[in-house]
C-alpha positions in Angstrom: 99.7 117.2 63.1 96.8 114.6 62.8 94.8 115.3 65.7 91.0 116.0 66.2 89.6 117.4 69.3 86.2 115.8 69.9 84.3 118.4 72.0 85.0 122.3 71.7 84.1 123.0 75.3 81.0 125.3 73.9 79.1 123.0 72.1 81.0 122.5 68.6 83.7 119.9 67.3 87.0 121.3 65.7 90.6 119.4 64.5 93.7 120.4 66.1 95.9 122.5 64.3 99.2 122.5 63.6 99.6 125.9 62.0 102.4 127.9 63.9 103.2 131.4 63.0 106.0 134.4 63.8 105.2 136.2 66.8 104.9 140.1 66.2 106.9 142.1 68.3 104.5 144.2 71.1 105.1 147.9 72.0 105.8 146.7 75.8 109.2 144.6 75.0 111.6 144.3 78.5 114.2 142.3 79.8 114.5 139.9 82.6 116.6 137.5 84.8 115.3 134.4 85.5 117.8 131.8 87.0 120.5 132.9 84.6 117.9 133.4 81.4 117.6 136.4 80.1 113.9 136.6 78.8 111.7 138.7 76.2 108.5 138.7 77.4 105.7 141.4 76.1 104.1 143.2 78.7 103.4 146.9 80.3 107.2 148.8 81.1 107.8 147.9 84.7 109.1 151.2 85.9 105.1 152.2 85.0 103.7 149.6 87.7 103.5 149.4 91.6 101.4 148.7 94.2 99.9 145.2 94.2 98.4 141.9 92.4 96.2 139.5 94.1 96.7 136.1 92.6 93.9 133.5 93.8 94.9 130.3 92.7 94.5 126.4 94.6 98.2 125.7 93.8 99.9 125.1 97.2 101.8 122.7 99.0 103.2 120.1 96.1 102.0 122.3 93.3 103.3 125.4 94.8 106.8 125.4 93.2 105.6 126.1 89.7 103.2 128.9 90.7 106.5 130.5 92.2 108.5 130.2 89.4 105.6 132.3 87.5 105.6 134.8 90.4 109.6 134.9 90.8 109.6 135.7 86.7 107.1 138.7 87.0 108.5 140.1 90.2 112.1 140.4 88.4 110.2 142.3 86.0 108.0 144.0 88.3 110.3 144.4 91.6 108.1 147.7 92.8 104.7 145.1 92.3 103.7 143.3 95.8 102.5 140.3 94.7 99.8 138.5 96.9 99.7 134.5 96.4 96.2 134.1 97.9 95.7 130.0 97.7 92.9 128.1 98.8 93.8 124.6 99.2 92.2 121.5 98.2 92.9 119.3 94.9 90.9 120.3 91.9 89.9 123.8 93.4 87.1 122.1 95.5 87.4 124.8 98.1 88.8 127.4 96.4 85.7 127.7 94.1 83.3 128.5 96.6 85.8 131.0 98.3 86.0 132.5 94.9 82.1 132.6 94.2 81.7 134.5 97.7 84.4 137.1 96.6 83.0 137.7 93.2 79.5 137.9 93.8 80.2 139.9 97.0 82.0 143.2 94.9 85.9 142.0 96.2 87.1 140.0 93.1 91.0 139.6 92.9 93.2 140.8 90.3 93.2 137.5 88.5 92.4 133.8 89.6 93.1 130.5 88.4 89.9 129.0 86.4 89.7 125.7 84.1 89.6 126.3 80.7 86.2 125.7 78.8 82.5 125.7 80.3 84.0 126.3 84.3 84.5 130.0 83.5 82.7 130.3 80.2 79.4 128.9 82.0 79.8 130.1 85.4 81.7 133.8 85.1 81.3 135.4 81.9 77.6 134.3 81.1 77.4 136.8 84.7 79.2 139.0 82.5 82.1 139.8 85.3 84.9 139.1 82.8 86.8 142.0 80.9 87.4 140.3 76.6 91.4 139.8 76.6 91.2 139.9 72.7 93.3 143.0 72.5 96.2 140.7 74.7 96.2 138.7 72.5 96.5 140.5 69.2 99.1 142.4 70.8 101.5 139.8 71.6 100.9 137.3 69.0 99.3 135.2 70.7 96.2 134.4 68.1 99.2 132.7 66.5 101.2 131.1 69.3 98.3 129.0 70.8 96.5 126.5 69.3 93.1 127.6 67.4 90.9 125.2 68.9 92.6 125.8 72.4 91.3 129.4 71.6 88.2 128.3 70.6 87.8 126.3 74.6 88.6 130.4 75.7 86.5 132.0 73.7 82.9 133.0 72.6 81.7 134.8 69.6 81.9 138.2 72.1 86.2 137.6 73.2 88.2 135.8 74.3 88.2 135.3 78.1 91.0 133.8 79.7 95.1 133.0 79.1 96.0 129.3 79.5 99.0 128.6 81.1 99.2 124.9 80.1 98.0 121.9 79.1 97.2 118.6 81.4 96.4 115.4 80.7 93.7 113.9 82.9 93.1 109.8 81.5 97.0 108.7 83.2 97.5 105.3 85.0 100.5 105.7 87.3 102.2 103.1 88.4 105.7 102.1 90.1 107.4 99.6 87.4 109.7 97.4 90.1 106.5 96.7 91.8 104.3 95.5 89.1 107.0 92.9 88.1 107.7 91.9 92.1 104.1 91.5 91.6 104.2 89.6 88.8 101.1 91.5 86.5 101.3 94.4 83.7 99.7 97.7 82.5 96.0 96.4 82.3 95.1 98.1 78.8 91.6 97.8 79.5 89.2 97.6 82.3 88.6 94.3 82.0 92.1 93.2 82.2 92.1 95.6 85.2 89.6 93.5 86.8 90.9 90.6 85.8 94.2 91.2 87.7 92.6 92.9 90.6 92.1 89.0 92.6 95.7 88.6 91.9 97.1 91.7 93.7 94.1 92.0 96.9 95.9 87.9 97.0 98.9 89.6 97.7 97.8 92.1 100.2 97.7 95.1 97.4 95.1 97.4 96.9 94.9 97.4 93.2 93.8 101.0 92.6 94.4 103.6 95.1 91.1 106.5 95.3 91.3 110.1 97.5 88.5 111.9 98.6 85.3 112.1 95.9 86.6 114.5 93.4 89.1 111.6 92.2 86.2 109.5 92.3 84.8 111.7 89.9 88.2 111.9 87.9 88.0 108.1 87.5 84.6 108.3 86.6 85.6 110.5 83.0 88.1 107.9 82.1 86.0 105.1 82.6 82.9 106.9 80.2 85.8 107.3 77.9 86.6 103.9 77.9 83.3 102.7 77.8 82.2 104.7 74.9 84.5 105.5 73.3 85.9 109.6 72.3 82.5 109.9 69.6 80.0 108.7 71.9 81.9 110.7 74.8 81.7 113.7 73.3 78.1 113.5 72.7 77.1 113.5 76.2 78.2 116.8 76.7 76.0 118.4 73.5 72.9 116.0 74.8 73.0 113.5 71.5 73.8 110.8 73.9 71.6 110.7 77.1 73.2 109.6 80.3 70.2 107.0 81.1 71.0 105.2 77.7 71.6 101.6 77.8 75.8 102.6 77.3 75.4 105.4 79.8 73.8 103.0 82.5 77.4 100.7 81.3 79.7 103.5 81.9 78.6 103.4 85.7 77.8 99.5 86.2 81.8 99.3 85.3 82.5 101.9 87.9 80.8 100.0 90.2 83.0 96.8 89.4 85.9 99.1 89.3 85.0 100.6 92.9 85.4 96.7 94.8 88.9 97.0 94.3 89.9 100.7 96.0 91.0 101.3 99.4 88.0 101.6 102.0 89.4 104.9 103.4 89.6 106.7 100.2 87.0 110.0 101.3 90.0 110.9 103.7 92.9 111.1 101.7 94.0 113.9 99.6 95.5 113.0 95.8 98.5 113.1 97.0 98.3 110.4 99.8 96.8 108.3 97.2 99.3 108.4 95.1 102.0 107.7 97.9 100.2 104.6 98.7 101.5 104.0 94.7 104.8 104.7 95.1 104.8 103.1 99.1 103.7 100.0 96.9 100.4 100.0 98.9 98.6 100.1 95.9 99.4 99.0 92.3 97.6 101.6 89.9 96.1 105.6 90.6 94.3 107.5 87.9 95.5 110.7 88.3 95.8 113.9 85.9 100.0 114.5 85.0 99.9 116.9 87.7 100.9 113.7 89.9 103.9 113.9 87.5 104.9 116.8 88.7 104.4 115.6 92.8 106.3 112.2 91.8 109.3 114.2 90.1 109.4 117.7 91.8 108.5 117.0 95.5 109.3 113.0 95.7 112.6 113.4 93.0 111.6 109.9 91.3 112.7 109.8 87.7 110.4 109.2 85.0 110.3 106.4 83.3 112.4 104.3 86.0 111.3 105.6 89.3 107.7 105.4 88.0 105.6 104.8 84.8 102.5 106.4 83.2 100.1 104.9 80.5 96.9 106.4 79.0 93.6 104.7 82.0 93.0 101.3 80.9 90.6 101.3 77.4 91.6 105.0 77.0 95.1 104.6 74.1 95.3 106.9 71.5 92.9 109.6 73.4 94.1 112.4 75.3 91.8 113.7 77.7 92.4 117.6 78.2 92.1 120.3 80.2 93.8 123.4 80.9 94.3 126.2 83.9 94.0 129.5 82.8 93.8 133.2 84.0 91.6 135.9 83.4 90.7 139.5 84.6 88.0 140.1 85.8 86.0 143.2 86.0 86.5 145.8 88.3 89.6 144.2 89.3 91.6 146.6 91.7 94.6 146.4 89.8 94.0 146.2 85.9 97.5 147.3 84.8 98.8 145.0 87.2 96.9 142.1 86.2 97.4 142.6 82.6 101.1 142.4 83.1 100.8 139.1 84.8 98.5 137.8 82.2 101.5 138.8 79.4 103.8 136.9 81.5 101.4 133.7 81.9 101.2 133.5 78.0 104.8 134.0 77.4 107.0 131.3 76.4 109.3 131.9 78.9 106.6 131.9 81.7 105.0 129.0 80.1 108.6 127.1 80.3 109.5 128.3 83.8 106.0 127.1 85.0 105.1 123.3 83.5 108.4 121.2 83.7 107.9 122.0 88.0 103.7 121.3 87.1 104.2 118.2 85.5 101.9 119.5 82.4 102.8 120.9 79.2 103.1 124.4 77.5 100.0 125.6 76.2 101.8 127.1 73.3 103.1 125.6 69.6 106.7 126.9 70.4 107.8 125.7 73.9 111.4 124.4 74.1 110.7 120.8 74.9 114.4 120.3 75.7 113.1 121.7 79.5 110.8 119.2 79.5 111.2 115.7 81.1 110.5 112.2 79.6 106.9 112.3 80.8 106.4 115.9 79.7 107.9 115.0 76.5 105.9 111.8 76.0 102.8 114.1 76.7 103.4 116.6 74.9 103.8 113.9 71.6 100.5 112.6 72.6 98.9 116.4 72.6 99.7 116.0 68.9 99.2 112.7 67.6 96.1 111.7 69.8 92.3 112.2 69.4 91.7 114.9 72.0 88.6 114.8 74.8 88.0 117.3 77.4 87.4 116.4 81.4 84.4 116.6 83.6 86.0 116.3 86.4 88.1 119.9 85.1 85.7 121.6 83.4 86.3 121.3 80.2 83.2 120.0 79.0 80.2 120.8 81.4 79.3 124.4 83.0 79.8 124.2 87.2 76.5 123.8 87.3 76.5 120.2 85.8 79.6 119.8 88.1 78.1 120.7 91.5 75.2 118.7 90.8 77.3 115.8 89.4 79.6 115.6 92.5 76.1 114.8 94.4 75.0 112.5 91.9 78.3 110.6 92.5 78.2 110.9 96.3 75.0 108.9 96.0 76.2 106.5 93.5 79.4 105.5 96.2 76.6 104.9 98.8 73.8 102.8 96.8 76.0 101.5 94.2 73.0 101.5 91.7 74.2 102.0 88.2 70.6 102.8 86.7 69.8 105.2 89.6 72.9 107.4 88.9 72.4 107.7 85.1 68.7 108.4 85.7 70.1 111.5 88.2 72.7 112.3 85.8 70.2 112.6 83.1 68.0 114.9 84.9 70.6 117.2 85.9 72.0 117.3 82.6 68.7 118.6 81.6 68.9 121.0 84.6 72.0 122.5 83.4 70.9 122.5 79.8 72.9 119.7 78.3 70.1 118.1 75.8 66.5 118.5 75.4 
């Protein structure tokens, strides 16, 4: 299929594949009804389960619909399960992570909960050993040959495999409302520069020219501008310590941001993601760099239509790179409800779950074999991309650092938004890399 994934997630560099496979049939087949599908999905016989699953996830509000979709699937398969949705809110888990660090460190860890792909849950929850290896799920149901093998690889060490993925997001997307740009008389910016360039033109007109929510987005923005900066090689060798963040391009990536930063809304630290992205589509503000989940906002709970109600391109200085990451699920030990859990993992990596859940997320099946005809023009224009493009995986997400990096990284930035000092934030960055044990 052409594409190379830059960074692993644990430290190596691997190609995507495009090798599909037959699906084996498991020894838990049953049937199920969801809106008028019927639906083979591998999984424990549900006359056999009861009682309950606790599912701890940040998906509410706006991204609620999908994660009920998921939970209407598994209770039709399930009716004598009581499924809990325990949600935490706030955009990018900010809140729910510390909720979930109290549970699992205090003894009370839920039956599953929502985790990014890569170094979040590699680095944080199964170096603490408190994650049961899902390998046996997945030679069970095929799945070694349903997802992609460097996908596996971002799941996996050389002891298991440690968490389903239950789809694929794009982070490096530059929304925008189309009738406003040309009201407004300026284009796409395909770099930075032309982003700047523009930026006069549209604060002229009473336009902020690119909307910001509360400091995680800040940090969102900050990924796709390295990317830009540096480019996907030099990128990816920040996160295995070739490329130090006080380098003379590293000190670049945030003297851009800076430049970036004079054009964004003053009241940004108050607004969630979604508010910024309403100040898009309000025509408030011409450009928000936003991961595809916005797609899902803008077409589920606003009912624009892609492509004419409002537009997407890769961040400015970002074409042809597809920056990754990916929600997944996992068990964790000592989880109340293991049979339970292990069902709702079997539905997570089904196609059918996979397909119920990402045309209402506004992301992509994590599988080779999802029936794209579900899928919307953005969804389908992504999932193209997820083939043909040089893949990157997110900070912001984590993808690429352990939450270590992260937590210490989200202070680093709250710094930088108050000093504005481009050498002082790669300096911190550096020494927390170091910290974290990115580099030498």
């Amino acid at each position: 299929m052409g594409s190379t994934l830059i960074m692993d997630g644990v430290g190596g560099f691997c190609c995507k594949s495009g090798k599909g496979g037959n699906m084996r049939l498991t020894k838990w087949v049953v049937m199920a009804t969801l809106i008028g599908l019927v639906a083979m999905v591998g999984s424990v016989i549900a006359a056999d389960l009861s009682g309950e699953l606790e599912i701890f996830s940040w998906w509410a509000g706006d991204e609620g619909p999908a994660l009920e979709a998921l939970i209407e699937l598994y209770s039709g398969l399930y009716p004598d399960v009581d499924v809990i949705n325990a949600t935490v809110t706030g955009g990018s888990g900010v809140n729910a992570k510390a909720v979930l660090k109290t549970r699992m460190l205090g003894g009370d860890a839920p039956d599953s909960f929502q985790v990014h792909a890569g170094q979040e849950l590699i680095g944080t929850w199964v170096i603490a050993d408190r994650m049961e290896d899902l390998t046996f799920l997945y030679e069970e149901e095929g799945w070694l040959e349903k997802f992609p093998s460097d996908l596996i690889g971002l799941l996996g060490t050389e002891d298991g495999i440690w968490s389903v993925p239950v789809n694929i997001h794009r982070s490096n997307v530059n929304w925008y409302i189309p009738a406003n740009l040309e009201k407004w008389g300026v284009e796409v910016p395909g770099s930075w520069d032309e982003f700047l360039a523009i930026a006069p033109e549209l604060q002229a007109q009473g336009i902020v020219p690119l909307a910001l929510a509360q400091n995680w987005t800040v940090n969102h923005l900050w990924e796709s501008v390295a990317l830009a900066v540096l480019g996907a090689e030099n990128y990816a060798q920040l996160w295995d310590g070739t490329l130090a963040f006080d380098s003379a391009s590293g000190i670049a990536v945030w003297q851009k941001l800076a430049d970036i930063l004079e054009y964004t809304n003053a009241d940004a630290a108050s607004l969630s993601w979604q508010q910024a992205t309403d100040m898009v589509v309000g025509g408030q503000a011409a450009f928000n760099i936003m991961g595809d989940w916005a797609a899902g906002y803008l077409t589920t709970t606003l009912g624009l239509e892609p492509g004419t109600g409002y537009g997407w391109a890769a961040s400015p200085g970002t074409d042809g790179v597809f920056m990754a990451l990916s929600d997944s699920f996992g068990l964790p030990k000592g989880a109340p409800n293991r049979e339970n859990c292990l069902a709702w993992l079997s539905v997570l990596g089904s196609q059918e779950g996979q397909d119920a859940f990402n045309p209402l997320k506004g992301s992509i099946a994590a599988r080779l074999d999802s029936d794209l005809t579900k899928y919307n023009a953005y969804a389908q224009s992504a999932a193209a991309d997820w083939q043909n493009n040089i893949i990157a995986g997110s900070l912001a997400h984590g993808f690429v650092a352990n939450e270590g990096f992260m937590n210490d990284f989200a202070t680093v930035m709250e710094i930088f938004l108050t000093s504005r000092d481009p050498v002082q934030a790669a300096n911190a960055a550096q020494a927390i890399a170091l910290q974290n044990g990115i580099g030498d």
